[in-house]
N, C-alpha and C positions, 0 to 999 in steps of 0.2 A: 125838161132837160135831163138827161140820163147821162150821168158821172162815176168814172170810176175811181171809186173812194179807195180801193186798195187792190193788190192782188195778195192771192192765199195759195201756195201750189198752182194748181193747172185751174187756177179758177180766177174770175175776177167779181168783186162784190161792186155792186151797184146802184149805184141814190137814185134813187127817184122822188120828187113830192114827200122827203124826210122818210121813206122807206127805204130798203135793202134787199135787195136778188139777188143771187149769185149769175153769172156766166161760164162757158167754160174758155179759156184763153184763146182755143181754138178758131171760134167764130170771128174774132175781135182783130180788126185791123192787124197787121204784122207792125211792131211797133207799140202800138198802144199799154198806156203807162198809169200809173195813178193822176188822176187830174186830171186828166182826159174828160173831153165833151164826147160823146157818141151819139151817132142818130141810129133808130130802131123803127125799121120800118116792118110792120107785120100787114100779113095779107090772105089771103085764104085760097088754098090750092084743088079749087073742084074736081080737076081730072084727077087729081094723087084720090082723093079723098072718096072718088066713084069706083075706082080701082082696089082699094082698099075695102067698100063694101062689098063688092061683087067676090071678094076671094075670102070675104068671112063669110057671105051668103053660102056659097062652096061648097065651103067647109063642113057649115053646120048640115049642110044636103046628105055632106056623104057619112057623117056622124048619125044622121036620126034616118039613114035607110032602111027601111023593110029588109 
């Protein structure tokens, strides 16, 4: 269960398993308040993630050219 224990500025601190993160208000429901329940769902994005090696692969090409 992931609670929002407070907001701080543009940020929201959030319990977990008697831990604390921060967020940034932005992601967080329009609304959402201290005591709030949130769900978090993470996921892994292969195509960002193939696209992003291929343009540091690139990079380093046109960096270490003869």
């Amino acid at each position: 269960m992931f609670i929002i224990d407070r907001i701080e500025g543009q940020w929201a601190v959030i319990e977990y398993k008697s831990k604390t993160f921060n967020l940034p208000l932005s992601i967080l429901p329009s609304g959402a308040k201290e005591g709030d329940i949130i769900q978090i769902q993470i996921s892994l994005n292969e195509e960002a993630a193939e696209v992003r090696k291929e343009a540091i692969n690139n990079l380093a090409e046109e960096l270490f050219e003869d």
